[in-house]
Each structure stands twice: as structure tokens, then as C-alpha cells.
C-alpha positions as CSV (number, residue, x, y, z in Angstrom):
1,X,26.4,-3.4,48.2
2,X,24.8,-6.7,46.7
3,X,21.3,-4.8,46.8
4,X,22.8,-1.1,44.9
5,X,24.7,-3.6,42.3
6,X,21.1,-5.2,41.7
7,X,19.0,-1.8,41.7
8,X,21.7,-0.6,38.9
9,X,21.1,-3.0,36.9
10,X,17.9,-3.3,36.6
11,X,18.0,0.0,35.7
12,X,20.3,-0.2,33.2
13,X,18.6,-3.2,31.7
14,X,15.4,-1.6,31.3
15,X,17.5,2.0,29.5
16,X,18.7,-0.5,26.9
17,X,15.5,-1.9,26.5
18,X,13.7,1.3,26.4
19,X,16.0,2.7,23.4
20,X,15.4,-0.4,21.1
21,X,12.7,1.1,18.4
22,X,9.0,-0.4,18.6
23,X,7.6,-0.5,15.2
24,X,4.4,1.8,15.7
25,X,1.4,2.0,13.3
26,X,0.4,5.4,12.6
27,X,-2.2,6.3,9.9
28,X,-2.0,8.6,7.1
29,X,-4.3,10.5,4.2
30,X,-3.4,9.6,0.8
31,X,-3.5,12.8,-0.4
32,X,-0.6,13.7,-2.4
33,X,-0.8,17.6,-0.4
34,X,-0.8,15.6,2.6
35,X,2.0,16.6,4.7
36,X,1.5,14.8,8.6
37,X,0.8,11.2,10.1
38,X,-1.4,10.3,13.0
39,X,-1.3,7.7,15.9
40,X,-5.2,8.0,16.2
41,X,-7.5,7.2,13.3
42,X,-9.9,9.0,14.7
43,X,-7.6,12.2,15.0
44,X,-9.3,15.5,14.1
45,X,-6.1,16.2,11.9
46,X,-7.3,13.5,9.4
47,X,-10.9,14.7,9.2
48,X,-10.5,16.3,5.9
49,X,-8.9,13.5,4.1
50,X,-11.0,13.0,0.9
51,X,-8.6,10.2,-0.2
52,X,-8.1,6.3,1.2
53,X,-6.7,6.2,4.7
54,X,-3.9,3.9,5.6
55,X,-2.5,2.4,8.6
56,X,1.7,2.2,8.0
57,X,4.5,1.7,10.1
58,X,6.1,5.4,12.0
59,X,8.9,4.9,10.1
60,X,7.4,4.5,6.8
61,X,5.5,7.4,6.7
62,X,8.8,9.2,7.8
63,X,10.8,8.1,5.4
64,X,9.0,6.7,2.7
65,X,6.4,9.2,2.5
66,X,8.6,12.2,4.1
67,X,5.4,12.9,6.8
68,X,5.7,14.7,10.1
69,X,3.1,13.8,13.5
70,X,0.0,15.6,13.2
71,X,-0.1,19.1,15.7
72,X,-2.9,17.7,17.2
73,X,-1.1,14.8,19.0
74,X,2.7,16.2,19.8
């Protein structure tokens, strides 16, 4: 019984864990037509970008800059 108790919480500890939010850096084009974000700077989906580059935070280019993830990396 000891050893199910343990094994149940461990699992439970690591669901709560899992569903805090990790910041993640995600890089986006500068363009004001630009309309995604991308977890790889080297992403095919930002190979057109004429404009600067930048590395925000997921939520950020969410919110602030009302982006969606690139088709290339869903």
C-alpha cells in the first residue's frame, strides 16, 4: 500500500509541476504584416523577413504582438 501511495504521488507531483508555464523564447520578424512566431531562428518560416529579428518571450509575441506559431513547427 506504502509503495502505490508513493508511485501516486510522484505522479501527481510531477502533473503539477508539468502545468506551471516555462517562459519560452521564441523569435519573431518585425515586419508589421508579420503574422506568426518561431522557436527556431533558423526556421524556414522566417526566411523572408526583410526587417530586424527578435528573440521575445511565447507569451509576448501572443499577446503583445497578437502572433500565432509558425506552420512549419506545430
Amino acid at each position: 500500500m506504502e509503495k502505490l501511495f508513493k508511485k501516486s504521488f510522484t505522479v501527481l507531483l510531477l502533473l503539477v509541476l508539468m502545468s506551471f508555464t516555462i517562459p519560452t523564447t521564441v523569435y519573431i520578424c518585425l515586419s508589421p504584416g508579420a503574422k506568426k512566431y518561431h522557436y527556431d531562428r533558423d526556421c524556414r518560416g522566417l526566411g523572408n523577413c526583410t526587417h530586424e529579428i527578435k528573440a521575445v518571450s511565447k507569451g509576448s509575441a501572443e499577446g503583445e504582438y497578437g502572433l500565432e506559431l509558425c506552420g512549419w513547427e506545430d
